[in-house]
N, C-alpha and C positions, 0 to 999 in steps of 0.2 A: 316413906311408907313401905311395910314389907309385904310381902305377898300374903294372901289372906288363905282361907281353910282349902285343903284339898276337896273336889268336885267328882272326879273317878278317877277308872285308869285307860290311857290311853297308849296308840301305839307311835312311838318316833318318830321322826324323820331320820333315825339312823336306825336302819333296818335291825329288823327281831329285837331294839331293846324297848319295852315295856317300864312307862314312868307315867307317874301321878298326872294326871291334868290339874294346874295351879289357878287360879282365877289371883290376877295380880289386882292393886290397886292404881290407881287412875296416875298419882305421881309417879308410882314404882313402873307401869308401864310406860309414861313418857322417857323415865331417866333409862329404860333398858333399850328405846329405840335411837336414844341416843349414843349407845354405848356400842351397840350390835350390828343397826347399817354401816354399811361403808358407802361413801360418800361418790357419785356420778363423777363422769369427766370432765376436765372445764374447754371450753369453748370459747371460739370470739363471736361476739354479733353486733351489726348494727345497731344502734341503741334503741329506736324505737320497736326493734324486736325485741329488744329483752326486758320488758316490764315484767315483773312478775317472778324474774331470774332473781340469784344472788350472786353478789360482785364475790370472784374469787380471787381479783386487785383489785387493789383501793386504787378508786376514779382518781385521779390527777388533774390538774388547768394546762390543758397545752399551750395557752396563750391569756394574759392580761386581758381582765374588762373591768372599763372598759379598754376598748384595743389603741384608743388613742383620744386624748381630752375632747369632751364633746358636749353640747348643750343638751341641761336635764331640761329645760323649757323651752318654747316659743320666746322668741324676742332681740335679742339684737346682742353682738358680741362685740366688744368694744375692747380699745387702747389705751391708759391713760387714765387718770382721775375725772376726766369730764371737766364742762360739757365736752360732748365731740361736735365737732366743727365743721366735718367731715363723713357723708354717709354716702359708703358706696354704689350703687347700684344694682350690682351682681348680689346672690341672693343664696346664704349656704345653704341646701339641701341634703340630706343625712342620703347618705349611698351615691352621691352625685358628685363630681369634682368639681373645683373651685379655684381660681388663679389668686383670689383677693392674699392680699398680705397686707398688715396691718402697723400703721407708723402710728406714736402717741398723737392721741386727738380725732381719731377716726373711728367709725364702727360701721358693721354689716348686718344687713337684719341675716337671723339664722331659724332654723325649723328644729326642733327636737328630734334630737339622735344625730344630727350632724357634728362632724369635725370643728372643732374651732380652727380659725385661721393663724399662720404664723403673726406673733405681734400680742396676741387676743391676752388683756392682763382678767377678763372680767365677763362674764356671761349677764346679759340682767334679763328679767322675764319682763313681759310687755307691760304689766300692770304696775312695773315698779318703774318706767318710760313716760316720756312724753317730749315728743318732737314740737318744731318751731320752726319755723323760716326766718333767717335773716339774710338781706342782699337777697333774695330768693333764691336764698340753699338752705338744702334742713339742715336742720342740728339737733342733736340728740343728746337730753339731760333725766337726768335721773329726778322723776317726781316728787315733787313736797312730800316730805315726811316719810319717804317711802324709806327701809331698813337697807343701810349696807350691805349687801348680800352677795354672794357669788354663785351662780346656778351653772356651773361648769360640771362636768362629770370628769373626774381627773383620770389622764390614765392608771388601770392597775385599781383605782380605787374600793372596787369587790374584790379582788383577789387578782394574784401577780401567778406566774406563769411556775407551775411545778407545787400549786399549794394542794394539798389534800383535802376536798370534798367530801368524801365518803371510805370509810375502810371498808377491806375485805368482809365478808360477812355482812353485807349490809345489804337490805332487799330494794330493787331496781325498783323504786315506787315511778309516777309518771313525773313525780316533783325532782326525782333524781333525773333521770332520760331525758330533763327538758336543761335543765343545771350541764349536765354532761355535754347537751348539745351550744350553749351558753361559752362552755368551756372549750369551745372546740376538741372535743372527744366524740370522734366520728362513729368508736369500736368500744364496745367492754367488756371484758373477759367475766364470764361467767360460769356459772353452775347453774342450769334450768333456762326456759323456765320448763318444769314438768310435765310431760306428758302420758296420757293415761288409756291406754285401752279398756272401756267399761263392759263390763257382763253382768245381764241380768237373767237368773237362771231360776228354772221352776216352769215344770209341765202346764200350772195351771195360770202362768202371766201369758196374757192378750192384749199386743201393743195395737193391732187393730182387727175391726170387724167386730162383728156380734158375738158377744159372749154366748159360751155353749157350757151345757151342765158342770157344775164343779170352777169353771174359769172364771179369775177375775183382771179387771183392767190395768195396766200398765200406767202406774197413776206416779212411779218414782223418776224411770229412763228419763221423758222427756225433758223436767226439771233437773234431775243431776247433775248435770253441769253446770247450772249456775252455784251449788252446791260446792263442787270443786273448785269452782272460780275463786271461790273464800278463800281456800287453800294453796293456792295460785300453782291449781292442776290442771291443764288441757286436755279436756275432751278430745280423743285421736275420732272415736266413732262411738256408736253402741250396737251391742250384739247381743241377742235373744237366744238361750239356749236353753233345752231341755234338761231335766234329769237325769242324766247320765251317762256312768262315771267313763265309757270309751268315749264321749261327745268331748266330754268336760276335757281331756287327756286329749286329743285334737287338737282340739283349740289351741291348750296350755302350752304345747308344744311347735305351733307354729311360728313363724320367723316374724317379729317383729321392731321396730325401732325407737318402739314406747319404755320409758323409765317403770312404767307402774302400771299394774293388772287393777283394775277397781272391781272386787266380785259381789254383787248384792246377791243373795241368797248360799245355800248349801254349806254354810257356816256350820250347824247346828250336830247332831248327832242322831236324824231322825232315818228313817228309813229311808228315801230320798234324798239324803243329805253324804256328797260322795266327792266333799273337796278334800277336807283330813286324809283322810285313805289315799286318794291320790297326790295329796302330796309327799306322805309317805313312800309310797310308787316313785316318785317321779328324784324322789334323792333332793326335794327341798332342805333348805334350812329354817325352821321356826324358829320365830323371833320373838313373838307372843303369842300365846299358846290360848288365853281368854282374858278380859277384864272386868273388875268386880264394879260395871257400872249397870243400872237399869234404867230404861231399855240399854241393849246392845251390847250382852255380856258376853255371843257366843264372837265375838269381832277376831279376829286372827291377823297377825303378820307373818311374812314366810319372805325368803330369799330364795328365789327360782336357781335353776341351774345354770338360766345364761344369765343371771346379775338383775335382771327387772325384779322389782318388790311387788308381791303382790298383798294388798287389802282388802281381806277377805268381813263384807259385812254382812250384818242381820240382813233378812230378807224382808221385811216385816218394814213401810217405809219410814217411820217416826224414828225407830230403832236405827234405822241406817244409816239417817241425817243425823241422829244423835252422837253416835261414832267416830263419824266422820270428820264432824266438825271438833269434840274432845280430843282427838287422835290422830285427825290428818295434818295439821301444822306442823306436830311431832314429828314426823316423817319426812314432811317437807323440809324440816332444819337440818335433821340427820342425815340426810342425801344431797343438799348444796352445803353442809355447812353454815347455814344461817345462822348470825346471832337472833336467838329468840326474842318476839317485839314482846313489850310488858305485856301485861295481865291485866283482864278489863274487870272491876271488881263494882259488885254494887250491893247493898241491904235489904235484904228479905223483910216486908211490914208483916208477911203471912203463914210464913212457911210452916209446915209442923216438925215433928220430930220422926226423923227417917229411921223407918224399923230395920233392922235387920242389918249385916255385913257390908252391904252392897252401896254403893253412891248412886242417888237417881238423879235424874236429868233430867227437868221439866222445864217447859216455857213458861216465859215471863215478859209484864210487859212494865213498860218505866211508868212512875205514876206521879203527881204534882209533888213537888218537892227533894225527886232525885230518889226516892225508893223506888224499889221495886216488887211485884204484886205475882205471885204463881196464879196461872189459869188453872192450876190443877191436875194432875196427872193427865200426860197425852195420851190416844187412842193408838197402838202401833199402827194398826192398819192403813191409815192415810195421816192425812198434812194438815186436815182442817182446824185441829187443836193450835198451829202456828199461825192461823190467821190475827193479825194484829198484834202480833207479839213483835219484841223487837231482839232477843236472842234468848238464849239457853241458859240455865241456872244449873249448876252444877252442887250438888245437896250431899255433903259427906253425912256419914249414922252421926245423930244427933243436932241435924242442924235445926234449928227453931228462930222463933221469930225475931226478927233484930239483928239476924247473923250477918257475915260480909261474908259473899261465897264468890267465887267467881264466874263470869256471863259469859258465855259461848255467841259474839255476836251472828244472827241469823243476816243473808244479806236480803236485801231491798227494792 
């Protein structure tokens, strides 16, 4: 998709030259944040630290599993064709050691996830057993009718030592970090997971106390992070600042160990609107300049001077989460590397037909039979339009009813 009509003229991030502000479209802006970030440094971490992260190597099996033959069931591990004539005493326990060895005609009761004993031609589960006394010793035969079976778990038989589970680019889900731990892979080199210093900015946000003339309540900060979490961004902290632009330059400037600036407000080009300018000021590099989506067209990317990206969103809170979630996976893939997961896609029963240049972005919720149903244009000012919805419909000019567009899922 290519960039859409010019909006005005603004000033660079490369001092005194003066260029068109562009309003890109929603593909054209993911493919240019893939194009433009550069990509974080990689790291090792313990595995259960790094959910969230992208493997910058492919996970490996340090070791066969399982790690040595062993019973998938309860029941008795036997010698020989049977009957067994021959039942030991001792009694194999999985993690426990065991002296038994096994000659043809003999067998041990065993527990699930234990070793089989040297000798063991045959694992059988208790239900496919049935002992006897003869001479009053038991013997142990394989039940009427019951199915030749082998409930052994072979060495190696998931995977053998050096197989590839996962390539690079692939995102530490919990299904991976439990696999890796499975694998005996104690460590995995990564990219992320992301971390984010959040700033919510505007004279007239009040995260608490009593609202005074003109103030309204901080109804986005304390949710935002579960927001980010979508995105598999960390919350460092949240920071409440005013309008203006030596505050803003402060801040922007101080030392910290976060990947990513999350800015809700001062996006815009109002008169208390004073991040453009200073990023300008400050020798950024812009990455996207606006996006031709509504809400949350005035949204920004910028490359700081020490390497953090910052995400500069609507202030307005619909608009922000809107954004956020069309545009911050982008981000996330661009700076670990991530291969991009598919695309959640579902059919509009209702949509109408979207006037104008711009893509909107409205909630929707799943309806009997796998369609999907718009609430209707959200309200920016708060979140209550997302109540019972299950994610975001993304609406290019022209889409109407019956269309397949793609869902921005909301989390839960």
């Amino acid at each position: 998709m290519n960039c859409g009509r010019r909006l005005d003229v603004v000033v660079s991030a490369r001092a005194g030259v003066v260029v068109p502000a562009v309003e890109c479209g929603l593909a054209r802006v993911r493919a240019q944040i893939a194009e433009r970030l550069l990509p974080i440094g990689v790291r090792e971490l313990p595995v259960a630290d790094a959910v969230g992260a992208t493997l910058a190597v492919a996970l490996t099996t340090g070791s066969p599993l399982p790690r040595a033959d062993s019973a998938a069931m309860d029941g008795y591990a036997v010698s020989g064709p049977g009957p067994w004539w021959r039942l030991h005493q001792q009694v194999r326990y999985a993690g426990r050691s065991c002296s038994v060895v096994l000659a043809p005609g003999e067998a041990v009761r065993i527990a699930t996830g234990a070793a089989t004993p040297l000798g063991t031609t045959a694992t059988l589960r208790d239900e496919h057993v049935v002992t006897t006394t003869v001479s009053g010793k038991p013997v142990v035969m394989r039940a009427p009718g019951a199915p030749v079976r082998d409930d052994t778990r072979r060495q190696g038989e998931h995977w053998d030592t050096g197989v590839e589970l996962a390539g690079a680019g692939t995102r530490v889900s919990a299904a991976l970090a439990s696999a890796a731990l499975s694998a005996e892979a104690e460590t995995v080199t990564v990219r992320g997971p992301l971390r984010a210093d959040v700033v919510m900015t505007g004279d007239e946000i009040r995260a608490v106390g009593p609202l005074g003339p003109g103030e309204t309540r901080d109804s986005l900060g304390p949710v935002l992070p579960e927001f980010l979490r979508c995105c598999d961004i960390e919350s460092t902290g949240l920071w409440h600042l005013a309008d203006s632009h030596d505050l803003l330059r402060s801040w922007l400037t101080l030392k910290s160990h976060a990947d990513l600036v999350v800015m809700v407000g001062a996006t815009g080009r109002g008169a208390a609107d004073h991040l453009r300018t200073l990023l300008a000021d400050l020798g950024a590099r812009i990455v996207i300049e606006r996006v031709a989506i509504r809400p949350g067209g005035s949204t920004l990317v910028a490359q700081l001077p020490d390497g953090r990206v910052l995400l500069g969103l609507p202030g307005n809170p619909f608009a922000a989460v809107a954004a956020l979630l069309a545009i911050g996976p982008a981000v996330i893939d661009a700076l670990t590397l991530r291969t991009p997961g598919p695309t959640m896609w579902g059919r509009l029963s209702d949509a109408g037909v979207a006037a104008g240049e711009a893509t909107r972005i409205v909630p929707v919720q799943q309806q009997t039979g796998g369609v999907w149903r718009s609430t209707g244009p959200a309200h920016t000012p708060h979140l209550a339009g997302l109540i019972g919805c299950q994610a975001l419909a993304v609406l290019p000019p022209g889409t109407g009813r019956g269309t397949l567009v793609e869902l921005l899922p909301l989390p839960h």
